[in-house]
C-alpha positions in Angstrom: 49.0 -70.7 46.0 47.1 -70.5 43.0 47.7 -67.6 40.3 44.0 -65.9 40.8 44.8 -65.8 44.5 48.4 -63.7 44.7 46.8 -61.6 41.7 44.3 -60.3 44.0 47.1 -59.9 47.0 45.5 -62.6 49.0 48.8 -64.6 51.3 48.5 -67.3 53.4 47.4 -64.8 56.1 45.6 -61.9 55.6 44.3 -58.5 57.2 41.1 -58.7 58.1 40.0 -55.0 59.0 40.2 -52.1 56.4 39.2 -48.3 56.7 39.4 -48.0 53.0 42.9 -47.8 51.6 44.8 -49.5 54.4 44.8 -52.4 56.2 45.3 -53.1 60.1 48.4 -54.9 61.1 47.7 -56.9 63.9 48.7 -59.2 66.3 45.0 -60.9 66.9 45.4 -64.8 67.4 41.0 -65.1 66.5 41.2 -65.7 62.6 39.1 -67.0 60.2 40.2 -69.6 58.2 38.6 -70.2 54.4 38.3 -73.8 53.2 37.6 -74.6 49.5 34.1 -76.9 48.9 36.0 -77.9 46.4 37.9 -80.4 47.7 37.6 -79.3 51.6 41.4 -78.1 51.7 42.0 -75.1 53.8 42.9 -72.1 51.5 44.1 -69.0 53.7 43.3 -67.6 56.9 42.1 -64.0 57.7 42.6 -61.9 60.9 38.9 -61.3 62.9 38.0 -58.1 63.8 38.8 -57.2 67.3 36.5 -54.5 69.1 39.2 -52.0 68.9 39.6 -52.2 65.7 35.9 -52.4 65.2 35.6 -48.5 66.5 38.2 -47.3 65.1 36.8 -48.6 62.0 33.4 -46.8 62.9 35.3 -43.6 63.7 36.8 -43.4 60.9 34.1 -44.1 59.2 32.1 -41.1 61.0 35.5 -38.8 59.9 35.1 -39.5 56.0 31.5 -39.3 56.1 31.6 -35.3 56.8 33.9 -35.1 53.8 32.7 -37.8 51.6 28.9 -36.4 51.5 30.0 -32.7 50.8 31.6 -33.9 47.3 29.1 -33.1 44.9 27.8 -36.3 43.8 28.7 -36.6 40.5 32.7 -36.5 41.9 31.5 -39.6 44.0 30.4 -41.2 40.8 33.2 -40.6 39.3 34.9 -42.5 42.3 32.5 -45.7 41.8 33.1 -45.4 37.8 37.2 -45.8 38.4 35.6 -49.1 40.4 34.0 -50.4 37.8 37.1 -50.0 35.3 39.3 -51.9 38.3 36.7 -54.7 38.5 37.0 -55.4 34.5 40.3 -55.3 35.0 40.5 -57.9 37.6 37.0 -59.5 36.6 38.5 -63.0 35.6 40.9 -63.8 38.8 37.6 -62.4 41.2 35.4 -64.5 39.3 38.0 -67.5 40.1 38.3 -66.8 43.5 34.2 -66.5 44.3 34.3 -69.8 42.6 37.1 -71.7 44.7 36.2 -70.3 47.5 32.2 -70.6 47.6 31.7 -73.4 45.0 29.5 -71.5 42.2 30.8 -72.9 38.5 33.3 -70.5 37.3 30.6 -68.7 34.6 28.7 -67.8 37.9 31.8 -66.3 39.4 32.1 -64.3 36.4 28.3 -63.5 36.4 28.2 -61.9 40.1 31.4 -59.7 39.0 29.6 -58.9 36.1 27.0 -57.8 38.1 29.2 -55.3 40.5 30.3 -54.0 37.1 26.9 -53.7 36.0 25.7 -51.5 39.2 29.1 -49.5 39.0 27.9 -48.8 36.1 24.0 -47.8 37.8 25.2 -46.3 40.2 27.5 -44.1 38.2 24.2 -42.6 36.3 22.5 -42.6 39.4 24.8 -40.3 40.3 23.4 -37.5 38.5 19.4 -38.2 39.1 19.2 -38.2 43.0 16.0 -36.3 42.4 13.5 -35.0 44.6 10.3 -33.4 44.0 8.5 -29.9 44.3 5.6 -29.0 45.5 2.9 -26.4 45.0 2.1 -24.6 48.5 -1.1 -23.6 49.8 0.5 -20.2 51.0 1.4 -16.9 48.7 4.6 -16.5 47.8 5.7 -19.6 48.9 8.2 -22.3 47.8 8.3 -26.0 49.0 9.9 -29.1 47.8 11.8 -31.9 49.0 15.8 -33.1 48.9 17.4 -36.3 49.7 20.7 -36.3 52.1 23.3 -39.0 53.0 22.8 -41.0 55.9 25.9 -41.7 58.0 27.8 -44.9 57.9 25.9 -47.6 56.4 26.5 -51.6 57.8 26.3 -53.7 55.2 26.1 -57.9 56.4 26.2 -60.1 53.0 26.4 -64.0 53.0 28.3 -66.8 51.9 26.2 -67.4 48.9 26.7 -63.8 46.9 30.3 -63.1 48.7 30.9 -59.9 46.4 27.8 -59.1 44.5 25.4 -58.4 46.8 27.7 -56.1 48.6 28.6 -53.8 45.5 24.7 -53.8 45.2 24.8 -51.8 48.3 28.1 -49.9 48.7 27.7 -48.2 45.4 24.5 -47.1 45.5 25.2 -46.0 49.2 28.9 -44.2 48.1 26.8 -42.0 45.5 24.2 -41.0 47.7 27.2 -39.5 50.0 26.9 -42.7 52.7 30.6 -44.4 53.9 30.3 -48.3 53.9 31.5 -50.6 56.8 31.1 -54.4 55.1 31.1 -57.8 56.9 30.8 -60.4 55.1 30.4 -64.2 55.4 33.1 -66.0 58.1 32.3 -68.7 55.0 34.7 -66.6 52.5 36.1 -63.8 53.7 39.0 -63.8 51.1 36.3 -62.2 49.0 36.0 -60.0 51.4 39.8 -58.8 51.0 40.2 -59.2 47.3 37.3 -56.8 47.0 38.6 -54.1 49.4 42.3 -54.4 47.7 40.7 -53.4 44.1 38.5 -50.8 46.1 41.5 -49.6 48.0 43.6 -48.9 44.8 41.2 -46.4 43.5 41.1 -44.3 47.3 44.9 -44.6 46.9 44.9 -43.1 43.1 42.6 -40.6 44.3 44.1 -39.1 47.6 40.5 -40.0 49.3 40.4 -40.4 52.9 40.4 -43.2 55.2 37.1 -44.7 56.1 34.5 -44.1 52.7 35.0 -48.2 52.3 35.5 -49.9 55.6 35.7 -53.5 55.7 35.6 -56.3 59.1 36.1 -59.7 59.4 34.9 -62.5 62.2 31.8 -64.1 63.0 28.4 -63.7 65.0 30.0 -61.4 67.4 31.2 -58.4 65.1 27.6 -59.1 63.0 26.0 -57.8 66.3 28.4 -55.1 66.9 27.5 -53.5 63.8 23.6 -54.2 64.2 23.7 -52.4 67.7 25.7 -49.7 66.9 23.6 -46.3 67.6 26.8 -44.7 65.2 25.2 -46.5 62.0 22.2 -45.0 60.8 21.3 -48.2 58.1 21.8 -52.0 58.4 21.6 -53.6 55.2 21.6 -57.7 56.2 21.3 -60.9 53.7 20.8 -64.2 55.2 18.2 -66.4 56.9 15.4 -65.7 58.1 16.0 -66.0 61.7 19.4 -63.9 61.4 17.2 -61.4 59.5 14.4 -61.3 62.7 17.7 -61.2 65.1 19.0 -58.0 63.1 15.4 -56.4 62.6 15.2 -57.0 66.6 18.2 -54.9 67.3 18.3 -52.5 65.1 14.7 -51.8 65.4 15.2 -51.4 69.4 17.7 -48.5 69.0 15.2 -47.0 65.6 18.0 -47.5 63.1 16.5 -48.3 59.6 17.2 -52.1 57.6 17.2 -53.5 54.6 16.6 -57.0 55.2 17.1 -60.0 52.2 16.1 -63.1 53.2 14.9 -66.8 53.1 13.0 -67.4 49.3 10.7 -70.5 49.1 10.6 -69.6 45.2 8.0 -71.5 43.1 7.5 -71.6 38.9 4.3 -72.7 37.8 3.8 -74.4 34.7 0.8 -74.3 33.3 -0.8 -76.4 30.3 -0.5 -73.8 27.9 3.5 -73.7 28.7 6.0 -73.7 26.1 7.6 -76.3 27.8 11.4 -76.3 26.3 11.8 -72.8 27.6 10.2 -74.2 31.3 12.2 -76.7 31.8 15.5 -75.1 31.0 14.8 -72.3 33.1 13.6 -74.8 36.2 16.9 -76.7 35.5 19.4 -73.6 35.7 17.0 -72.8 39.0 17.1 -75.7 41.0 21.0 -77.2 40.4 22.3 -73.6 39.8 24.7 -72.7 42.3 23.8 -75.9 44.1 20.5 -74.6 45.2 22.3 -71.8 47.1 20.8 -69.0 46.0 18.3 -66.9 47.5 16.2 -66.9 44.4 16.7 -70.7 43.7 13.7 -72.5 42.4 12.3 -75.0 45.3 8.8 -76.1 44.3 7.3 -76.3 40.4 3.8 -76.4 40.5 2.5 -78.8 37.6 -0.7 -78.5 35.7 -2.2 -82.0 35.6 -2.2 -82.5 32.2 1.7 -81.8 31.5 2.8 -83.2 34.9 3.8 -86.7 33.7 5.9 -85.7 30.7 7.7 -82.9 33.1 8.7 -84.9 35.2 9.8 -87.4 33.1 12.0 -84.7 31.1 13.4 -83.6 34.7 14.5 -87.2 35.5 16.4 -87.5 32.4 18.0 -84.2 32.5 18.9 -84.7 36.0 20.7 -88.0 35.1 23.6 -86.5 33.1 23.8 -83.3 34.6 27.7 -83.2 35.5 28.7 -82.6 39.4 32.6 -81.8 39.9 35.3 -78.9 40.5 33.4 -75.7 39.7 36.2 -74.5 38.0 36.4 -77.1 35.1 34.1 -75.6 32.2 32.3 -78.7 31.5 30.9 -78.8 35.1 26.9 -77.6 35.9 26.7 -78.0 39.7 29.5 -77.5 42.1 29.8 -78.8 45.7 27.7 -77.5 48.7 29.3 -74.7 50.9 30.3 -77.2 53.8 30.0 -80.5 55.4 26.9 -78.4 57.8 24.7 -77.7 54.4 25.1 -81.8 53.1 23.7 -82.7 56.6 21.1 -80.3 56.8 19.9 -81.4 52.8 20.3 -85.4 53.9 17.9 -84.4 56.8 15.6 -82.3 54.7 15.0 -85.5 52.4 14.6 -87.5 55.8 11.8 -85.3 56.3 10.5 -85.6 52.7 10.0 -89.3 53.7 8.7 -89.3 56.9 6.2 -86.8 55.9 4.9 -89.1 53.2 6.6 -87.5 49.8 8.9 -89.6 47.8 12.2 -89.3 46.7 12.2 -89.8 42.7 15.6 -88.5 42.0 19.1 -87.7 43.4 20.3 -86.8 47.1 23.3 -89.2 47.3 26.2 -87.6 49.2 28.9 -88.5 46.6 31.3 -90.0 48.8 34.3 -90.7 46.3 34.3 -87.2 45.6 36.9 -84.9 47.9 34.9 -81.7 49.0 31.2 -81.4 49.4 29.4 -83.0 46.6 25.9 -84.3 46.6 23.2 -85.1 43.5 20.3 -82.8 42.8 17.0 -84.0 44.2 13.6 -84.3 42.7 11.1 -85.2 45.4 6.8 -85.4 45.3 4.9 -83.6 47.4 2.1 -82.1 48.6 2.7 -78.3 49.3 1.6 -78.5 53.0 4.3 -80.5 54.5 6.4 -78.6 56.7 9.5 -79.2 54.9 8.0 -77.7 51.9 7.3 -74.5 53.5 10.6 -74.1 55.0 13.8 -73.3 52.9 16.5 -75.5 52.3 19.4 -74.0 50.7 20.3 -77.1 49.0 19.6 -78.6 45.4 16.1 -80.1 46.4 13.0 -79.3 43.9 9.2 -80.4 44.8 6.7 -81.3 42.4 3.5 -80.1 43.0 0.2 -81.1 40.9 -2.8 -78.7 40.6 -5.8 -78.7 38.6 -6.6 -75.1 38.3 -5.3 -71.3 38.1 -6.9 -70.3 41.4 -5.5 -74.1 42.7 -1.5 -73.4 41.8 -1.6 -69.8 43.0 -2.8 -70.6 46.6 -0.3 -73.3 46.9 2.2 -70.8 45.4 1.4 -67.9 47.9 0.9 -70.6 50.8 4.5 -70.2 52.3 6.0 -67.7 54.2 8.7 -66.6 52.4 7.8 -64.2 49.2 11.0 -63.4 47.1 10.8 -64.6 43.3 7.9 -66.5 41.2 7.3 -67.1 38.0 4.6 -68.5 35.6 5.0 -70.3 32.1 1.9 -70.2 30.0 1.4 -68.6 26.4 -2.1 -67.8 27.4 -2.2 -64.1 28.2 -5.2 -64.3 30.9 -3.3 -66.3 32.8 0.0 -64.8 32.8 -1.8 -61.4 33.4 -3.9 -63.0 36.6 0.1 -64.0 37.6 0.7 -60.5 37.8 -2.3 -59.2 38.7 -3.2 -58.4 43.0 -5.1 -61.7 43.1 -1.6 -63.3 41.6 2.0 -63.6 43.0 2.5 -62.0 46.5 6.0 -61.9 45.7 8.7 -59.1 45.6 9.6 -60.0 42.1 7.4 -62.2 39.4 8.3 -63.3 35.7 6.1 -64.7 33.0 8.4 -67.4 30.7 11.9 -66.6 32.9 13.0 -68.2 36.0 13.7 -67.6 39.3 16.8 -66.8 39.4 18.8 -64.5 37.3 17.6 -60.8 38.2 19.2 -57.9 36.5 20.1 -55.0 38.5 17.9 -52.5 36.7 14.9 -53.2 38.8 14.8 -53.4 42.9 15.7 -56.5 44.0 13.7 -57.9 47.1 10.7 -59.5 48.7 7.7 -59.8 51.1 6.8 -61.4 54.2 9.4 -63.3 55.6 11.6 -62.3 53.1 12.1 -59.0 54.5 10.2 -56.7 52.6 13.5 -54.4 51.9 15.1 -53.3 48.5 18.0 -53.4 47.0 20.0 -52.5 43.8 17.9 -50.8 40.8 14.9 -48.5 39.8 14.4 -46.3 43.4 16.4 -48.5 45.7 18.5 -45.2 46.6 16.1 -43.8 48.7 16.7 -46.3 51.2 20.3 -45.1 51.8 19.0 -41.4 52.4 17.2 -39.6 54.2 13.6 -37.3 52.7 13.6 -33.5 53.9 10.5 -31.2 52.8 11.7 -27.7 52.7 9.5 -24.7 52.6 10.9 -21.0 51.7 8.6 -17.8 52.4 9.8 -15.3 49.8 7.3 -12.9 50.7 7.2 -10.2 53.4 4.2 -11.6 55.6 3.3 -14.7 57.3 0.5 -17.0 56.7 -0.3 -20.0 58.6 -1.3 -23.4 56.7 -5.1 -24.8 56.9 -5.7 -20.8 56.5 -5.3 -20.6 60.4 -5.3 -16.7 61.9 -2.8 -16.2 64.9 -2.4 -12.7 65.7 0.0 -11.7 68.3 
């Protein structure tokens, strides 16, 4: 096995089910096995979840959560801060691992490390600023104001395409607000999964914390909708598709749990003829072929003033052609492979549809068949914004051109999908970048002026609207989600009034 894998205790077969500092030993013959896009070879296997396990993972759970939320909260900072110094520590064989098992170049891997530092870090400060409010009461000689408490057990479902980043975005946020964490991540790399609950487990072990704060399962569909119908877990936290997402909404909304739902993005950048257009196209470049096109906040359609259309798309094609496709782990490589042989069909069919819709393929899509693993060119196609393959997502490397004429023009077509996660806007002029941003402009959850897509910092919430979700995650007041409000009123006098100045006398 390679170095970065035995560094971070992953073997041939692993442990799939985790209250926090231990493992479950098990003789389960349902396991997940983890192939490398890379070249397609099978890299280690990982024990499913059974339902037994899956309870006793709840109820354990349930057991650290009346002890876990009574430690003042700066002590549970304290817990995530010890994290964060474990994740530097073992930042460079993580990073490895999120790349040889998912596909992102290795500078990515590092990145979504980086980024669990980064809201270790967050949530360590958060720790001390889980503020609520007072208020002034109608009544004499009264006090009122409002508190925040833990939750319970929060579920949290990431996918294949963040397989470590996106959980820490949760779990720490959740761990300081006093909430215990049950994680299942993607059947698609589940080695993260364990490498992650290893480093996490270390620090319960050096601390003497009890079993269940960090709980992690393993398996497929099945233990997904365990953990969505569970009555036990107060909070479902879910990334993926948007049908998954309307699936978990379903269920947990059936039984009035609460969700925080990350979905589909059908992300657009605007460029308009007042663009600085080196910055543009850099930033449309690192959003389409980034990560393959498998990220949530990928660019998928660049909407084109008429005047600048021709030379941007003649500066995309050129780029394009020497952008260099290989093992994600060699530094010289941009775009690694796709996550599977399923997401190279699905893009071939998406161009399919390109064509038979009437757009044109100008660019890329070739499966690269003398290449082991799952390798395919970025694609450049024409369009017009009202195809149906346009307004669905296609987590692949595919970009859309789209020509408008005016401001009014390339926001409609912008807003005209679904899906509302990231936007963005290139233009020096300041009218237009402030009608971008403005309620007639982006109906988006996040929106940049001269930035891309992709590449959100964990400082501000993460999330978006319509289809998308509409939930939050990560920075600015994200925390709230992972408590619960109480308004608390205190009569320090010796009579008692009524609110609204209403008279009951008994």
């Amino acid at each position: 096995m390679k170095d970065f894998l035995s560094t971070l205790g992953i073997e041939r077969i692993n442990a799939g089910t985790a209250t926090g500092r231990e493992f479950f030993k098990t003789d389960s013959s349902e396991v997940c096995t983890s192939f490398t896009p890379v070249d397609g070879s099978e890299i280690a296997q990982v024990v499913s979840t059974s339902r037994e396990e899956y309870d006793r993972v709840v109820e354990k759970s349930q057991e650290a959560f009346a002890e876990w939320r009574m430690m003042p909260a700066p002590l549970r900072g304290e817990i995530v801060r010890q994290i964060g110094l474990k994740l530097r520590e073992y930042k460079e064989p993580l990073g490895k691992l999120v790349s040889y098992e998912m596909g992102k170049i290795y500078q990515e891997g590092l990145g979504e490390v980086q980024e669990m530092i980064d809201i270790c870090d967050f949530a360590v400060g958060l720790s001390r600023q889980l503020y609520g409010l007072t208020m002034h009461s109608e009544r004499p000689q009264h006090r009122m104001y409002e508190q925040w408490h833990p939750l319970g057990p929060v579920g949290i479902i990431s996918a294949f395409n963040f397989p470590v980043a996106v959980y820490s975005w949760n779990a720490m946020i959740a761990a300081v607000c006093g909430d215990t964490v049950i994680w299942k991540g993607s059947e698609k790399t589940p080695l993260c999964g364990v490498a992650v609950q290893n480093i996490v487990a270390g620090v319960l072990k050096e601390n003497d914390l009890p079993e269940g704060i960090f709980g992690l399962i393993t398996g497929g569909r099945e233990v997904g909708e365990w953990l969505t119908a569970d009555e036990r877990i107060p909070l479902i936290s879910a990334t993926g598709s948007i049908a998954m997402g309307k699936q978990v909404a379903q269920v947990v909304g059936a039984r009035l749990g609460k969700t925080i739902l990350e979905l589909g993005g059908n992300n657009a950048i605007i460029i308009s003829k007042d663009a600085d257009l080196e910055m543009a196209i850099r930033a449309v470049v690192f959003g389409a072929v980034g990560t393959a096109g498998q990220r949530c906040t990928s660019t998928r359609r660049l909407i084109i003033h008429e005047s600048v259309y021709a030379e941007i798309k003649e500066r995309l094609l050129t780029i394009y052609k020497s952008v260099r496709i290989g093992d994600p782990l060699d530094s010289k490589t941009l775009v690694g492979p796709l996550i599977d042989q399923d997401a190279v069909e699905m893009m071939q069919k998406a161009l399919q549809q390109v064509k038979n819709e009437g757009g044109t393929v100008i660019c890329g899509g070739d499966v690269l068949e003398n290449m082991e693993g799952h390798y395919v060119k970025p694609a450049i196609c024409e369009v017009e914004n009202h195809y149906k393959i346009v307004q669905d997502e296609t987590f692949a490397p595919i970009l859309y051109l789209i020509k408008y004429k005016t401001l009014d023009e390339a926001i409609g077509y912008h807003n005209g999908v679904r899906q509302g996660l990231s936007s963005s806007m290139f233009t020096l002029n300041m009218r237009e970048a402030e009608t971008f941003l403005s309620h007639k402009g982006s109906d988006c959850g996040i929106a940049n002026i001269n930035i891309g897509t992709s590449g959100a910092e964990i400082g501000g919430a993460f999330g978006g609207e319509k289809e998308t979700g509409g939930g939050r995650e990560s920075g600015s007041d994200a925390w709230k989600a992972y408590m619960r409000r109480q308004t608390n009123t205190i009569n320090w006098g010796d009579e008692l009034p009524l609110a609204q100045g209403i008279e009951f006398d008994v």
